[in-house]
C-alpha positions as CSV (number, residue, x, y, z in Angstrom):
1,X,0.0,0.0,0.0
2,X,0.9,3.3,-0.9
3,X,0.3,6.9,0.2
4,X,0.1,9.7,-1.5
5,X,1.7,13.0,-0.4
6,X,2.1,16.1,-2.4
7,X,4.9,18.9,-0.7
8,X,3.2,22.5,-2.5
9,X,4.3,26.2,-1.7
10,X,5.7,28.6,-3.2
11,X,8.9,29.3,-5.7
12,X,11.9,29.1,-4.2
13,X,10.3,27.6,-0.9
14,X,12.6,24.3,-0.3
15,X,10.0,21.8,-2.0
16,X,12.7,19.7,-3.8
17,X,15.4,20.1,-1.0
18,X,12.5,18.2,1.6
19,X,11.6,15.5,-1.0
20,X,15.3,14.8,-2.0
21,X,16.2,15.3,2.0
22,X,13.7,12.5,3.3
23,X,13.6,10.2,0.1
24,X,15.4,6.8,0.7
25,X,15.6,6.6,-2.8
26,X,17.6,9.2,-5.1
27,X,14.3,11.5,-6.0
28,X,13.5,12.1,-9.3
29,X,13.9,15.6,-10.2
30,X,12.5,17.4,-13.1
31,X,14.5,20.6,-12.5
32,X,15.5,23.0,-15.6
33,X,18.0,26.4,-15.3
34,X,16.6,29.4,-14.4
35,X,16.3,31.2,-17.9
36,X,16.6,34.9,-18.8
37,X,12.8,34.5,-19.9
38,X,12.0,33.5,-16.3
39,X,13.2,36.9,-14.9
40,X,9.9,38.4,-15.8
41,X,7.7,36.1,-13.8
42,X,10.3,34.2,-11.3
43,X,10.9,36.5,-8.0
44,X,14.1,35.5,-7.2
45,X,14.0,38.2,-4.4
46,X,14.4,36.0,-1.2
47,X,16.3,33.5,-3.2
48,X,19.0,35.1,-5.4
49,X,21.0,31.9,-5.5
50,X,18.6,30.3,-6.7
51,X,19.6,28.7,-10.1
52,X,16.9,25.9,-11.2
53,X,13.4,25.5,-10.7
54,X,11.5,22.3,-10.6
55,X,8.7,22.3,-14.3
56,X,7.1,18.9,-14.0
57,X,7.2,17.5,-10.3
58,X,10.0,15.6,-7.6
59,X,9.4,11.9,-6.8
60,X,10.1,10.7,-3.6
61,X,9.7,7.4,-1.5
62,X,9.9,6.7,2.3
63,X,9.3,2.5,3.4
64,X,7.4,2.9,6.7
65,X,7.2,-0.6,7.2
66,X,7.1,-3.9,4.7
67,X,4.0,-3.1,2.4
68,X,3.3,0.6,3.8
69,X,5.3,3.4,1.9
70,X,4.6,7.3,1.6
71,X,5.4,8.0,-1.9
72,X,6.0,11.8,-1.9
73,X,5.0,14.2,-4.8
74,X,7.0,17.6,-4.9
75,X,4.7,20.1,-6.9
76,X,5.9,23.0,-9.5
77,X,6.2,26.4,-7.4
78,X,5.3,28.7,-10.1
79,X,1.9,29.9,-11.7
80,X,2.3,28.6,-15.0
81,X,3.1,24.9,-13.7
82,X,0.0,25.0,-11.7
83,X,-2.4,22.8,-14.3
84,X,-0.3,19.8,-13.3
85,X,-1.7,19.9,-9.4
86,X,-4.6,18.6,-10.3
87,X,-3.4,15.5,-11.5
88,X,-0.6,14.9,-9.0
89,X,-3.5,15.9,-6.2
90,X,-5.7,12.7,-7.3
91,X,-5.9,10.3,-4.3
92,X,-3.4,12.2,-2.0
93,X,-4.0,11.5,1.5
94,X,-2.5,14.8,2.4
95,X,-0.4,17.8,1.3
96,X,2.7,19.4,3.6
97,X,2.5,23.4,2.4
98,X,5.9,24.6,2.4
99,X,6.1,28.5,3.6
100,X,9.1,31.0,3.7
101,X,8.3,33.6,6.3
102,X,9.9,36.1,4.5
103,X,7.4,35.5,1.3
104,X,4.4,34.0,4.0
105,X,2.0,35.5,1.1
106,X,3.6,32.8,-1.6
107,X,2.0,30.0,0.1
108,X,-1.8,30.8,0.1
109,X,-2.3,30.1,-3.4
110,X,-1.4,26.2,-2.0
111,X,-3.4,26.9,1.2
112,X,-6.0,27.9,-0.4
113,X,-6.2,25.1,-3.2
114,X,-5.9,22.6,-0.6
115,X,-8.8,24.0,1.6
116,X,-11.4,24.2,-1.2
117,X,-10.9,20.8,-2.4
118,X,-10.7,19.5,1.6
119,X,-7.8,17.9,1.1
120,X,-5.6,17.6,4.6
121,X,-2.6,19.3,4.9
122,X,0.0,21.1,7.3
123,X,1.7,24.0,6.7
124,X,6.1,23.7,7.6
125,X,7.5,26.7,7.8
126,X,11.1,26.4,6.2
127,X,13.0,28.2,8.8
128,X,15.4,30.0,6.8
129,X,18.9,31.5,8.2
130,X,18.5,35.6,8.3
131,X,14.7,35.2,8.3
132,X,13.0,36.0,11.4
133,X,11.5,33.3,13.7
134,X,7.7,33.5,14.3
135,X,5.7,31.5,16.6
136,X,3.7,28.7,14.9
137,X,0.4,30.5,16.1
138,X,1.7,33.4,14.3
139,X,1.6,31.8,10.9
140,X,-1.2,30.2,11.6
141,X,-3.5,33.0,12.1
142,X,-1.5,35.2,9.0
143,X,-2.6,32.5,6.8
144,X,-6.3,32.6,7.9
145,X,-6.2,29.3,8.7
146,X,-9.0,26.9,9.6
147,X,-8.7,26.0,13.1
148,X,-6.8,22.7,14.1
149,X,-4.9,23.1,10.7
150,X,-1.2,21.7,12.1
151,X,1.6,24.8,11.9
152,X,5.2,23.1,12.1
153,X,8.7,24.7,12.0
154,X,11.0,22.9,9.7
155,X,14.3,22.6,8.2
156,X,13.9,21.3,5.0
157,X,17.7,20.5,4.5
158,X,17.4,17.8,7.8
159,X,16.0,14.2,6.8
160,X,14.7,14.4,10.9
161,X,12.8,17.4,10.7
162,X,11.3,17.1,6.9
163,X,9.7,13.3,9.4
164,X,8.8,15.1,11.6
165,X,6.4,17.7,9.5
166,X,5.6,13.7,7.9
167,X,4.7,12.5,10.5
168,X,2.3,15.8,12.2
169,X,0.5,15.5,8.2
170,X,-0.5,11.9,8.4
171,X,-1.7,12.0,11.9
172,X,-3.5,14.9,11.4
173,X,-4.8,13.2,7.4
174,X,-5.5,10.1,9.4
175,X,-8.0,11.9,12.0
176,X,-9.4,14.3,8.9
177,X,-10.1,11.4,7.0
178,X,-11.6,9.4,10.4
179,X,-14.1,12.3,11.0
180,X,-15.5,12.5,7.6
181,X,-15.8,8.8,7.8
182,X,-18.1,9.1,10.9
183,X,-19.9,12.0,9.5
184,X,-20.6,10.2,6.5
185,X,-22.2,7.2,8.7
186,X,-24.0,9.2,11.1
């Protein structure tokens, strides 16, 4: 059995560095150079060394146990890459929303199409070196976010921490899904 879990935010956010840091495979990457027609509509702002940016999608994989694995979907950051989240989306158990505090307002495009097609998700915020620390309440009520939605700091560089915000997303999925279940019955 597998489950399906799609890392989303903004450009630039760390998206690829989590999938590649908590993969136990070498992820697939479908990363192309940062071009000179990209200037236009790629703020590089936050992230001048920024050279590539993913166009298609990262594949990741993570064995929890012998026939249980979390197969881990990294999407496209930008606008124009955006038609491809609804086919990557299709039977995810859950999404991790990747946020740089420094660009919080890049991430509610995700938030948002995650909230109106009630599909689970927690939102890591990428703690960045330079950027100022903020309180997961903080981002949480920034965001506008529903109530009980999980707020985690990360660093998406460390395999530990990219589980942990894992492991916060499919307990939280897991009681999501468990209460629409019940509603459903009763």
């Amino acid at each position: 059995m597998a489950l399906k879990i799609l890392v989303a935010g903004g450009f630039g956010v760390g998206k690829t560095t989590l999938v590649g840091a908590v993969s136990e495979i070498r992820p697939l990457r479908t990363e192309e150079q940062l071009s000179e027609l990209g200037q236009s509509v790629d703020d590089t702002a936050a992230v001048e060394r920024k050279t590539t940016t993913t166009v298609a999608m990262d594949f990741g994989r993570i064995t929890i146990r012998s026939g249980l694995s979390l197969y881990l979907f990294g999407t496209p950051g930008q606008d124009r890459f955006w038609f491809l989240w609804d086919e990557l989306s299709q039977g995810a158990l859950g999404a991790v929303v990747l946020a740089d505090t420094r660009r919080l307002e890049d991430c509610f495009p995700a938030v948002d199409y995650f909230e109106h097609r009630s599909i689970p998700f927690v939102v890591a915020v990428n703690c960045f070196a330079g950027a100022r620390a903020h309180h997961e309440q903080d981002v949480a009520r920034a965001l506008d976010l529903d109530t009980g939605t999980p707020v985690v700091l990360c660093d998406a560089r460390k395999k530990d921490s990219g589980k942990e915000v894992l492991i916060r997303l499919v307990e939280y999925a897991g009681r999501m899904h468990t209460a629409r279940l019940l509603d459903s019955v009763g």
